[in-house]
C-alpha positions in Angstrom: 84.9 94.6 83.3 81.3 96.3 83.3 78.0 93.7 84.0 74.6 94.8 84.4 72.6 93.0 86.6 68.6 93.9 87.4 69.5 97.7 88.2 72.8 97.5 89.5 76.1 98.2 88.0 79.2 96.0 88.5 82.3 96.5 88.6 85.4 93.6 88.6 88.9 95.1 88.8 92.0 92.9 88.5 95.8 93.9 87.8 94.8 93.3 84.4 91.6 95.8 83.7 91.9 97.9 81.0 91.6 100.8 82.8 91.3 103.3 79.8 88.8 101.9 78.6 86.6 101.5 81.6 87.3 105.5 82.5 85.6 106.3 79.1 83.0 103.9 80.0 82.3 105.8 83.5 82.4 108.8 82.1 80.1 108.2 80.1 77.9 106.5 82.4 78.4 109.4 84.9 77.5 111.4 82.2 73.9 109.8 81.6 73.3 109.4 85.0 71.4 106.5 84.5 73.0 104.8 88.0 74.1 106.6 91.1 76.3 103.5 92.6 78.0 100.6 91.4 79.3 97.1 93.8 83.0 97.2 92.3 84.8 93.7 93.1 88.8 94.3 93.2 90.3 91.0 92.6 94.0 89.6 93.3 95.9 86.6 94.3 94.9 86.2 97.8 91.4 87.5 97.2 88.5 89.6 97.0 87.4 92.8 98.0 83.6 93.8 97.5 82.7 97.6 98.0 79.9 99.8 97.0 80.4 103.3 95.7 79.4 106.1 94.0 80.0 106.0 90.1 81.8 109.3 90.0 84.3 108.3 93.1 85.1 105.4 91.1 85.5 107.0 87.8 88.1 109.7 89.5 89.7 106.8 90.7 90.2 105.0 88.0 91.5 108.3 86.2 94.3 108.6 88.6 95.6 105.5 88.0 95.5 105.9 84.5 97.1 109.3 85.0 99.8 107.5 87.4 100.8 104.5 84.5 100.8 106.7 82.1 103.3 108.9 83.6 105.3 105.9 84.8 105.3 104.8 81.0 106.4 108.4 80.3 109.4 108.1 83.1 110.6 104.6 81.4 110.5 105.9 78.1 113.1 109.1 79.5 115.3 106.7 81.0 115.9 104.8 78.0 116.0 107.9 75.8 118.7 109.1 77.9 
């Protein structure tokens, strides 16, 4: 999830982001330019983690875990096929 908040972008990850959707959305906010960092908040069961960082760190991030499910979904689907 994305909020906005008087200049500065946030960013809440939890095992249920869709992380597709929030690459496009850095992307495209890399692409503007219109913020250099963002405070992204990773969330799970025994926590929180806050962390600042740049916009395009997280966004390359982000696409490699979307590159690793994808592959993994890729991996299942062979195993079943086979």
């Amino acid at each position: 999830m994305i909020s906005y908040d008087g200049g500065q972008l946030h960013v809440t990850l939890t095992r249920k982001t869709g992380l597709t959707r929030l690459l496009r959305l850095l992307e495209a906010e890399t692409a503007l330019g219109l913020h250099e960092t963002a405070t992204v908040i990773y969330k799970c069961r025994s926590g929180a983690l806050r962390q600042i960082m740049p916009i395009a760190a997280l966004a390359d991030m982000v696409r490699t875990e979307v590159e690793v499910k994808n592959n993994l979904r890729l991996e299942a689907a062979l195993k079943v096929g086979v």
